[in-house]
N, C-alpha and C positions, 0 to 999 in steps of 0.2 A: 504494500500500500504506500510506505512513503515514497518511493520508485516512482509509482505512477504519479502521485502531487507532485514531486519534483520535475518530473515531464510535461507535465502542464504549466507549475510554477517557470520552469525555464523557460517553453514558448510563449506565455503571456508575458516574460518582461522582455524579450527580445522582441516579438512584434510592437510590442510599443513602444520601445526604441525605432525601430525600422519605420514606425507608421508615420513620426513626426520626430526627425531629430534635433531639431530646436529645444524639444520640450525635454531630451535628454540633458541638454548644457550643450551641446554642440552646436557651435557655428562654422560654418563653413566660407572660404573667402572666394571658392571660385569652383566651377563645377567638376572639375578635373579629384580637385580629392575629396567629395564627397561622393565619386564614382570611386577613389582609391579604398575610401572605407567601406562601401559597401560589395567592394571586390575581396577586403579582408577580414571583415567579419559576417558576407553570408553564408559561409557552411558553419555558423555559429544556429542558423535556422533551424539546421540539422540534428539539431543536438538534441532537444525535444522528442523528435517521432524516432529516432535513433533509440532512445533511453525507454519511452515506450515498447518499441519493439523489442528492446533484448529483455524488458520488465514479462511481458504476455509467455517470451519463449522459457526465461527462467519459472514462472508460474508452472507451465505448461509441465517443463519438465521434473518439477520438485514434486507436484500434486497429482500423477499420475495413481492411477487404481486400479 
């Protein structure tokens, strides 16, 4: 169980960083690296369904009958 909150805990604050990054404290000066950050923090998106899926397969495999 906490496996799986923290899978949703992580995608809810990273899409709302992604959703409006002003509102994160970022400002950006120029469009070039606000493409650089989101070329280095989006397999951070990842992390979430990532964390979920190995959460369902440990389940899967612990709980077997």
């Amino acid at each position: 169980m906490p496996a799986a909150l923290g899978a949703v805990a992580v995608e809810a604050i990273w899409l709302f960083a992604f959703r409006d990054p002003t509102l994160a404290g970022l400002e950006f000066t120029g469009d070039g690296w606000k493409a650089l950050l989101l070329a280095c923090y989006l397999p951070l998106l990842l992390w979430g369904p990532l964390l979920a899926a190995v959460t369902v397969a440990y389940y899967r495999r612990r709980c077997r009958g």
